[in-house]
C-alpha beads as a LAMMPS data file, in Angstrom:
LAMMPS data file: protein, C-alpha beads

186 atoms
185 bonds

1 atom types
1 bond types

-500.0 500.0 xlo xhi
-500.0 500.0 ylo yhi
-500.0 500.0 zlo zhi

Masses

1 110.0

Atoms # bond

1 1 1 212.865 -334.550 -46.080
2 1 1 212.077 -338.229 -46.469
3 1 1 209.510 -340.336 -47.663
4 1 1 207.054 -339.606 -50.592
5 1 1 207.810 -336.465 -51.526
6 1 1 211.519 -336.949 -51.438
7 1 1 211.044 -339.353 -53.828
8 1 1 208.683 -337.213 -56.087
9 1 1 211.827 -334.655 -55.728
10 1 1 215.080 -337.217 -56.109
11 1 1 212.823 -338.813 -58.905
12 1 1 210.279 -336.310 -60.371
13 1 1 207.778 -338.935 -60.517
14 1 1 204.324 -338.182 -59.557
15 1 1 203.179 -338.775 -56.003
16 1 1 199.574 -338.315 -54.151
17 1 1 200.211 -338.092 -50.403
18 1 1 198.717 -337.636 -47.331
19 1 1 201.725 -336.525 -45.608
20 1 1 204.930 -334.787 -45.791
21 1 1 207.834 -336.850 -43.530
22 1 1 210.720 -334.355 -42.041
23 1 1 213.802 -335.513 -40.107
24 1 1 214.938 -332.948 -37.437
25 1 1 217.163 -334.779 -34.972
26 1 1 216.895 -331.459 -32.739
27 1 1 213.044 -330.713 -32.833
28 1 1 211.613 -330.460 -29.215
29 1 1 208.929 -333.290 -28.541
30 1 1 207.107 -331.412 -26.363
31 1 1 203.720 -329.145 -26.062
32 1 1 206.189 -325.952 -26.950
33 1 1 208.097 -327.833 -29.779
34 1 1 204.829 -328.895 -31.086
35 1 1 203.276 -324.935 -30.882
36 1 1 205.885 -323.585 -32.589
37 1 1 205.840 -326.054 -35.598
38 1 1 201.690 -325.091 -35.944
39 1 1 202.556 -320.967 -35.037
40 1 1 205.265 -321.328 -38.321
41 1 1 202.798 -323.148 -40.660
42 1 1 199.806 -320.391 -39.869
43 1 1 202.328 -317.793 -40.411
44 1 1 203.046 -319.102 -43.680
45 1 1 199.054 -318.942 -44.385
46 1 1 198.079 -322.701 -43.692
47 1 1 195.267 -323.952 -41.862
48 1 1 196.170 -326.242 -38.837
49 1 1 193.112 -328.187 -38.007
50 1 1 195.261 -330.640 -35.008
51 1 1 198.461 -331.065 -33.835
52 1 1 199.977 -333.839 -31.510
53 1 1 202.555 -336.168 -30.199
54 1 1 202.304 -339.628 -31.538
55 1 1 203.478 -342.170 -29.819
56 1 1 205.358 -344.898 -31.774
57 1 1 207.569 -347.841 -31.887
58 1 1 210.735 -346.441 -31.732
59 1 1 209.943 -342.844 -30.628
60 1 1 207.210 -340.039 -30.672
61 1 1 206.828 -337.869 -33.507
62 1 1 205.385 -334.912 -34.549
63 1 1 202.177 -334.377 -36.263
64 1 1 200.418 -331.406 -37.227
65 1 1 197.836 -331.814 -39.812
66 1 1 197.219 -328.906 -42.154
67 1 1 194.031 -327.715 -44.259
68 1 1 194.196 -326.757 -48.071
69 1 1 191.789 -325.043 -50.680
70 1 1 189.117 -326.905 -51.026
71 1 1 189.247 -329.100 -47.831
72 1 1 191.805 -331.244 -47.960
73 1 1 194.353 -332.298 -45.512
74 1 1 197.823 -333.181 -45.488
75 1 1 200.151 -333.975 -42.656
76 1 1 203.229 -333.007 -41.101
77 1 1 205.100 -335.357 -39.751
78 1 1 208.767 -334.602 -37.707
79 1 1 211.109 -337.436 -36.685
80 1 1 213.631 -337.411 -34.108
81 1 1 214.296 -340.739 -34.589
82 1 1 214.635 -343.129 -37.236
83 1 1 213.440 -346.546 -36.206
84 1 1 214.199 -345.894 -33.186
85 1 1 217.474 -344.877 -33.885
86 1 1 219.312 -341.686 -34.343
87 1 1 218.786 -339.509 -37.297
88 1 1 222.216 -337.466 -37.391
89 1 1 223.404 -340.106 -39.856
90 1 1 221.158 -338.881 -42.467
91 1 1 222.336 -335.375 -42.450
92 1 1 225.782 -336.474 -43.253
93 1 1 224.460 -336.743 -47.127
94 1 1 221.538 -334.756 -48.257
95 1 1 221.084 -332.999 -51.362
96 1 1 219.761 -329.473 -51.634
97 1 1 217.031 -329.364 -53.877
98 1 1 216.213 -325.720 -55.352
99 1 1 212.095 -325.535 -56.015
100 1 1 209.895 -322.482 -56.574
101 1 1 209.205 -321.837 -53.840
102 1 1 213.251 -322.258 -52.060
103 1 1 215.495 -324.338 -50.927
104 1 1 214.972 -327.956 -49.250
105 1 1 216.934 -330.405 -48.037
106 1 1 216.429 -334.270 -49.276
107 1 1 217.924 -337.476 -48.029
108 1 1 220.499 -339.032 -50.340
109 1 1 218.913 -341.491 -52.699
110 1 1 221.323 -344.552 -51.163
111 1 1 220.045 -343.357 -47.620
112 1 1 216.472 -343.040 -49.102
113 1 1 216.947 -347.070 -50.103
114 1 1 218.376 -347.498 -47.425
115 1 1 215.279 -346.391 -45.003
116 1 1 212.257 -348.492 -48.004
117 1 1 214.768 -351.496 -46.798
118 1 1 214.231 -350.678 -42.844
119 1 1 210.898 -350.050 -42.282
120 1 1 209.553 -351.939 -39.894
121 1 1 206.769 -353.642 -40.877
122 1 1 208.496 -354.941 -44.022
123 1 1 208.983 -354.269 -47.977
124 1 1 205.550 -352.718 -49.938
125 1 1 205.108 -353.289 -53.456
126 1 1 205.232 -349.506 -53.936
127 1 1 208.493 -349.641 -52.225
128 1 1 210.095 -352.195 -54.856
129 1 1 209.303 -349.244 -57.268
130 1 1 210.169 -346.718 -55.534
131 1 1 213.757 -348.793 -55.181
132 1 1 214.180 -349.527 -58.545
133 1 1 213.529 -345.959 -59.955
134 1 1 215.398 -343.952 -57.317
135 1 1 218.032 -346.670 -58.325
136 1 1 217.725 -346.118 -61.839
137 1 1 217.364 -342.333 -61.937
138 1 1 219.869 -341.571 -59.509
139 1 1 222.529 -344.400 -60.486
140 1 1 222.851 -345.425 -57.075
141 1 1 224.734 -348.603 -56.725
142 1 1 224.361 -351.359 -54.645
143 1 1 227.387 -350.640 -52.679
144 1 1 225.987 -347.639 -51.678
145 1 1 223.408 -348.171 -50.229
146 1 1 224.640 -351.337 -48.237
147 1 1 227.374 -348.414 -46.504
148 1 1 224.025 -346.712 -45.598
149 1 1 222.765 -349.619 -44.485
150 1 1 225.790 -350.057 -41.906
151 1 1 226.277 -346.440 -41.043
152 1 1 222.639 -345.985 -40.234
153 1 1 222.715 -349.185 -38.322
154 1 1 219.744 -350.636 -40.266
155 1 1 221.847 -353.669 -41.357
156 1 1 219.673 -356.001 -39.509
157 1 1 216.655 -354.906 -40.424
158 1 1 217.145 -354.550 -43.956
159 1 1 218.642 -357.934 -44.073
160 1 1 215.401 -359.306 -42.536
161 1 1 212.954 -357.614 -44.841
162 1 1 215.262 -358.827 -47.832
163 1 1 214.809 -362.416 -46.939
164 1 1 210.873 -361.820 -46.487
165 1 1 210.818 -360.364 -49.876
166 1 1 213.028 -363.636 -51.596
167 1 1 210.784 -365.334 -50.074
168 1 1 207.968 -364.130 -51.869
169 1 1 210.060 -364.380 -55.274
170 1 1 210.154 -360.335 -55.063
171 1 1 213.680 -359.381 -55.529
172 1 1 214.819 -356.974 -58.280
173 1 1 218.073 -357.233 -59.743
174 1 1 219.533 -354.716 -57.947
175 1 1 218.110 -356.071 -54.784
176 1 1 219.736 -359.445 -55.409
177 1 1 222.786 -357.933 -55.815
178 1 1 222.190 -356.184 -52.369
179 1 1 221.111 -358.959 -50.917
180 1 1 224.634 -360.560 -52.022
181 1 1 226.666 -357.732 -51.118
182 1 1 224.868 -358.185 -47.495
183 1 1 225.594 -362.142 -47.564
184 1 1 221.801 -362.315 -47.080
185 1 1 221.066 -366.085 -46.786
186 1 1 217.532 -366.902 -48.963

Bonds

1 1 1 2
2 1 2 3
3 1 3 4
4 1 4 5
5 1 5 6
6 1 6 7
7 1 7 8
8 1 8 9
9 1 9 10
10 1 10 11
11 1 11 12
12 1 12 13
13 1 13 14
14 1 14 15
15 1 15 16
16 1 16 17
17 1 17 18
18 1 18 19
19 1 19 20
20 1 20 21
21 1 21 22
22 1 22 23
23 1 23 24
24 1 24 25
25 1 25 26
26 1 26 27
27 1 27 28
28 1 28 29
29 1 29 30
30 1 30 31
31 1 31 32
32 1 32 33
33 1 33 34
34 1 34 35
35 1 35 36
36 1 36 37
37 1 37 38
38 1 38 39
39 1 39 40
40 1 40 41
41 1 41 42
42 1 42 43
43 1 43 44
44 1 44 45
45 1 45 46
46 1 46 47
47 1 47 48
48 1 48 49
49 1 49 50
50 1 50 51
51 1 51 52
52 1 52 53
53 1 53 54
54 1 54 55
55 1 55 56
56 1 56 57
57 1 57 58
58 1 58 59
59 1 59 60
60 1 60 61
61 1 61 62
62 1 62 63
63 1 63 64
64 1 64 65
65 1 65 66
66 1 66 67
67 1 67 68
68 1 68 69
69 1 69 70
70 1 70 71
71 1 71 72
72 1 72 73
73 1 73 74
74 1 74 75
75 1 75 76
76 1 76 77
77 1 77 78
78 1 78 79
79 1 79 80
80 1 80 81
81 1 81 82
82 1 82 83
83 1 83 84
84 1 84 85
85 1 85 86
86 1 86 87
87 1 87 88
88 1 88 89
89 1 89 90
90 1 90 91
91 1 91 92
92 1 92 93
93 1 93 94
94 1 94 95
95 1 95 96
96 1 96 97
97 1 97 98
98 1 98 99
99 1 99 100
100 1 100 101
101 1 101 102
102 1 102 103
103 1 103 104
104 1 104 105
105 1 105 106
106 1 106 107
107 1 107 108
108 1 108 109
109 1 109 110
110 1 110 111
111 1 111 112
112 1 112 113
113 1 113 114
114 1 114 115
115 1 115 116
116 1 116 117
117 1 117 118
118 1 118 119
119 1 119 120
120 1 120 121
121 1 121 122
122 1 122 123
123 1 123 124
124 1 124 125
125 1 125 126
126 1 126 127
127 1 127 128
128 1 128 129
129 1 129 130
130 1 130 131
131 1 131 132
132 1 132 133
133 1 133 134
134 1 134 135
135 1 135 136
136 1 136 137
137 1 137 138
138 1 138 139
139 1 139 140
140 1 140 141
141 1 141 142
142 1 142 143
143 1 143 144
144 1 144 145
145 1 145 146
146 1 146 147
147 1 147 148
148 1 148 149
149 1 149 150
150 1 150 151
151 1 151 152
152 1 152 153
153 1 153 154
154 1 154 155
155 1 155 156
156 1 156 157
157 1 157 158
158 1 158 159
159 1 159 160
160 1 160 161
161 1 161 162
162 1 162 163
163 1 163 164
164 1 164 165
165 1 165 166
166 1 166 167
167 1 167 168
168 1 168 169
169 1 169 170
170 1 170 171
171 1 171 172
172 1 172 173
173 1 173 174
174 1 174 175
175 1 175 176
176 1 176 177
177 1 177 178
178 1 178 179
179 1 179 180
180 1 180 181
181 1 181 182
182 1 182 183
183 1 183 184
184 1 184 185
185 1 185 186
């Protein structure tokens, strides 16, 4: 699991979402891939009001969107690919997180930094928080996250969205000591 509710989980700080983000480097893209993802979640008593491919930069994904009491809707979103890249790196580091209802599996908090720093269409200012607390609650260092950076292949990316950010007079403390680390020119 990445995204906003890994960070609800890694941090216990309150999240509203729309979506729930999954990495499964061996889902099947495909019409069958796709109906057996929607048979699972009716089996398990939810709603599925669509399901599709999405196509994206950087790969299709998953979506099957699910209905709640009253009706709401949340999303469920499966990645094969990270950016365009391959997700196997991420599954080199997760943490099992035990919840009511079982067992799930949640990116590392340095990969979870790591993937805030990558995405493609730049830094949010919900992301700087998100940074700072995973940082904070986690003790993730610096270091760490700039080896996730490199083994994830997101060095250039990450790199580019820092100097964005500088630019803007945005960067944390523990981002301008990532930015160092990196040798990220301002």
């Amino acid at each position: 699991m990445i995204g906003g509710v890994a960070f609800h989980i890694l941090t216990s700080e309150r999240v509203d979402t729309k979506d729930i983000d999954l990495v499964a480097p061996s889902f099947k893209l495909s019409v069958d891939g796709l109906r057996d993802l929607a048979n699972y979640l009716q089996s398990n008593g939810l709603f599925v009001a669509s399901s599709r491919l999405l196509d994206q930069p950087g790969g299709a994904i998953a979506q099957v969107i699910v209905g709640l009491e009253p009706p709401y809707l949340l999303g469920v979103e499966v990645f094969t690919k990270i950016y365009g890249k391959s997700a196997y790196p991420l599954f080199k580091d997760v943490q099992t997180k035990r919840l009511s209802f079982g067992e799930i599996n949640v990116v590392s908090p340095a990969s979870y930094i790591a993937l805030i720093l990558s995405e493609p269409s730049g830094i949010r200012g919900e992301d700087i928080h998100r940074i700072e607390v995973v940082a904070e609650t986690c003790s993730v260092s610096p270091w760490s996250v700039a080896e996730k950076l490199s083994e994830l292949n997101l060095l250039g990316i990450a790199s580019t969205n820092l100097v964005d950010q500088a630019s803007r007079g945005g960067l944390t403390p523990f981002l301008e000591k990532l930015s160092e680390i990196l040798g990220v020119k301002k």
